[in-house]
C-alpha positions, 0 to 999 in steps of 0.5 A: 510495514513502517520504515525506520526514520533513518531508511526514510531520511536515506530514501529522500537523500536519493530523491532530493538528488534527482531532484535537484538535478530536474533528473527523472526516475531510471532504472538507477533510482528505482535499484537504489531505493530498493537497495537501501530498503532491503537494508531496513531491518525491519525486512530481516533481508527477506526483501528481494526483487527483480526486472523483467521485460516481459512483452505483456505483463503489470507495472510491478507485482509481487509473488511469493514474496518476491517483487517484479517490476517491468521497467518499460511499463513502469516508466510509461505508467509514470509519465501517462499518471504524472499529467493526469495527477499533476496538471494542476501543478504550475512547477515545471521540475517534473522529476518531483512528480514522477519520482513521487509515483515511482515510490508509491508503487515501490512502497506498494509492493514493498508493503505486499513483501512484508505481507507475503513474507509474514513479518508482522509482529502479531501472528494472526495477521500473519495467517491472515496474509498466508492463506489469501496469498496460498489461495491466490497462487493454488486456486480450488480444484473443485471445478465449481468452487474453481469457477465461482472464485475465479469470478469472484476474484475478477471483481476484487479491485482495491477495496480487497484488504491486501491492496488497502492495507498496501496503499496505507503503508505506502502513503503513510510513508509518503506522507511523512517523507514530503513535508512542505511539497505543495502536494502534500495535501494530494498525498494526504487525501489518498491516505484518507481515501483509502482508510475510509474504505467501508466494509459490506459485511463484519470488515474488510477482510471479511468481504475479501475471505468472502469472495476467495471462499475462505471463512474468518477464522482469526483470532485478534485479541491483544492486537492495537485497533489501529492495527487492526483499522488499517488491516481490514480486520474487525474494530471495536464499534464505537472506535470505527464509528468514531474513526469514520466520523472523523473521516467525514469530518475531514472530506467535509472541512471540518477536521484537518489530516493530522487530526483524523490520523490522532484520533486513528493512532490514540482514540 
């Protein structure tokens, strides 16, 4: 998922409103991002979303396409988050972080849309996302496959490709949309972070396929390896190695931000 830069100019158009304003994040903002996204044309208006206000339930999720947010959760993750992310931070306009957080999970689950939803542009990806979303929603019914996914899917976290690839859209985004932010460098390294998941096996998608007992049967000729790096899907050896080296590189203080995203993009 990329945002076209004039949903991105809008989109900050709408928080620098709030911000100026000192204004926290509402239901108004959350509704007006969404809106303006579902406008990209990227989504062929496929993007759709709803509130719930269920007793129990997650801060936001997406199934069958469709995004839920729990708007009572969602305003209390925010201002739990905000103190743990930004105590550093001396600037006192607190609508800044918390509206920062809220996009980040509205990019998220926008990013599981579009997975869910079958918009990328290379059909094996698109598969991809199709069987791991098909096997979430119909677990086996073999009663001993049935119980060996469920407990495989208990240990799937953010390491599963899906979520990575939904952080790296999300950050990606952000990471663009606050230039000058005296947090930008926080954005950055949770961009990094998430890239420089390492796989056990083959790839990422391969451990996630592992655990939903599913075989890696995908056919990924002709797709960009930086595609196929922020997927989870298998690289070329010497350009993951050379990807994870600048990675290190950076934790390390030796290669900037936009140095490592060069080489992800051109190498």
């Amino acid at each position: 998922m990329i945002l076209s830069t004039s949903t991105k100019e809008k989109i900050i158009d709408i928080r620098d409103y709030y911000e100026k304003r000192n204004q926290l994040v509402d239901v108004n903002f959350i509704n007006e991002i969404l809106i303006t996204i579902q406008k990209e044309e990227a989504f062929k208006q496929s993007l759709k979303y709803k509130f719930v206000d269920e007793k129990k339930g997650r801060v936001a999720f997406t199934e069958f396409g469709i995004m839920y947010f729990h708007i009572d959760l969602f305003m209390k993750y925010i201002k739990i988050n905000v103190k743990d992310w930004f105590s550093d931070f001396s600037d006192k306009n607190m609508s800044k972080y918390c509206n920062f957080i809220a996009l980040l999970i509205i990019f998220h689950e926008c990013s599981h849309s579009w997975q869910q939803n079958g918009l990328e542009m290379y059909s094996e990806i698109n598969r991809l996302h199709h069987d791991t979303s098909c096997l979430r929603r119909f677990p086996l019914k073999e009663i001993l496959k049935a119980i060996r996914l469920q407990i495989n899917l208990l240990r799937i976290n953010e390491h599963a490709y899906f979520e990575r690839q939904a952080n790296i859209d999300a950050l990606r985004e952000l990471v663009d949309m606050y230039q000058g932010y005296e947090f930008l460098n926080f954005i950055e390294l949770q961009h990094i972070y998430n890239l420089s998941f390492k796989p056990k096996g083959e790839s990422i998608v391969h451990d996630t396929l592992k655990k939903y007992l599913l075989e890696y049967n995908y056919n990924c000729e002709g797709i960009p390896q930086n595609l196929l790096f922020e997927v989870g899907l298998p690289t070329d050896k010497v350009y993951s190695e050379t990807i994870y080296d600048a990675i290190d590189k950076y934790n390390n203080e030796e290669l900037s931000y936009e140095r490592v995203i060069e080489k992800i993009k051109k190498y």
